[in-house]
C-alpha positions in Angstrom: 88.8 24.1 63.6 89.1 26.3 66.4 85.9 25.5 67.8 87.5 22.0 67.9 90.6 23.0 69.7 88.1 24.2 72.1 86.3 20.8 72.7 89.3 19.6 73.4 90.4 22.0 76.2 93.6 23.3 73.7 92.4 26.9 74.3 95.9 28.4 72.8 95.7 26.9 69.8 92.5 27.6 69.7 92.8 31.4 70.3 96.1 31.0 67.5 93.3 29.4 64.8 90.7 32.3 65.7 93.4 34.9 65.3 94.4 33.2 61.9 90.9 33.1 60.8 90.8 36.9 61.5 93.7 37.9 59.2 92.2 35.9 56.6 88.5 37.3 57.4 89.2 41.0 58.9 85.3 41.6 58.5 83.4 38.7 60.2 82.6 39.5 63.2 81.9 35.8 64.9 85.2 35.3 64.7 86.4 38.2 67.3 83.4 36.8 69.7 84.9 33.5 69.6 88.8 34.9 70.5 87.4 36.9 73.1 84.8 33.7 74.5 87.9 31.7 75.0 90.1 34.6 76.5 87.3 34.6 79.0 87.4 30.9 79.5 91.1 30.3 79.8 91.1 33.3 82.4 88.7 32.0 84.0 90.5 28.3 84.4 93.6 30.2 85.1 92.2 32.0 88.1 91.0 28.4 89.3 94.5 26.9 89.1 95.8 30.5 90.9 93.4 29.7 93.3 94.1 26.0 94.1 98.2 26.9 93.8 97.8 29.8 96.9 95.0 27.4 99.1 97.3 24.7 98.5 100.4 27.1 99.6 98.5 28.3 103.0 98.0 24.5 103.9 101.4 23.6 103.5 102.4 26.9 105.4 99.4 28.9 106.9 101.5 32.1 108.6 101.9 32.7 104.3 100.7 36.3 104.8 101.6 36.8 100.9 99.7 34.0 100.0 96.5 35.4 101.9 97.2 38.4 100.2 96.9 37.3 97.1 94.1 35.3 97.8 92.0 38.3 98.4 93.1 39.8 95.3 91.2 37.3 93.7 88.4 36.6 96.2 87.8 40.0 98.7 84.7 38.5 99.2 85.6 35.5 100.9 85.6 35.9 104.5 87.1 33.0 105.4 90.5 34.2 104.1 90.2 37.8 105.8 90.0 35.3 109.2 92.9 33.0 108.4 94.8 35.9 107.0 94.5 37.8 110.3 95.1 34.2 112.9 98.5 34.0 110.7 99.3 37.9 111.4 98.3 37.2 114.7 100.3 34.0 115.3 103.5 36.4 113.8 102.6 39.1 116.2 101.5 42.0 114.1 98.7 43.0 115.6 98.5 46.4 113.5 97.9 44.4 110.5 95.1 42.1 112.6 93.3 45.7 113.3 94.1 46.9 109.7 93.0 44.2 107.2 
């Protein structure tokens, strides 16, 4: 069932049908891999949306500093934040942060 829910893109209920399996089943072990597969996968579709909801709020306001911020806790290895992020603390004036990030 659960690898069903996951077809489907219903990775709670999935996760909830695992975790139900594993009350009933303490001692197979698949069934631990599977919960933690689709932990990995919703997190993974979760950072996405994170990812699309900041970039979407830096194009509707790019001197977002917060936004930038959070950006790079997700990607600090995309440059092309780090320069955006520092035009928009540049276009505010703060030059310490320009020099600092």
């Amino acid at each position: 069932m659960g690898q069903s829910l996951v077809k489907l893109g219903r990775l709670d209920e999935a996760i909830t049908a695992y975790r139900q399996a594993s009350i009933l089943n303490p001692d197979v072990d698949w069934i631990y891999g599977c919960i933690a597969d689709i932990l990995q996968q919703r997190r993974e579709l979760d950072l996405e949306a994170a990812i699309a909801s900041y970039r979407r709020a830096v194009q509707l306001n790019p001197n977002d500093v917060q936004a930038y911020r959070n950006l790079l806790n997700i990607q600090p290895d995309n440059f092309e934040i780090y320069l955006d992020w520092g035009n928009a603390l540049a276009k505010q004036g703060d030059w310490r942060g320009t020099i600092n990030f």
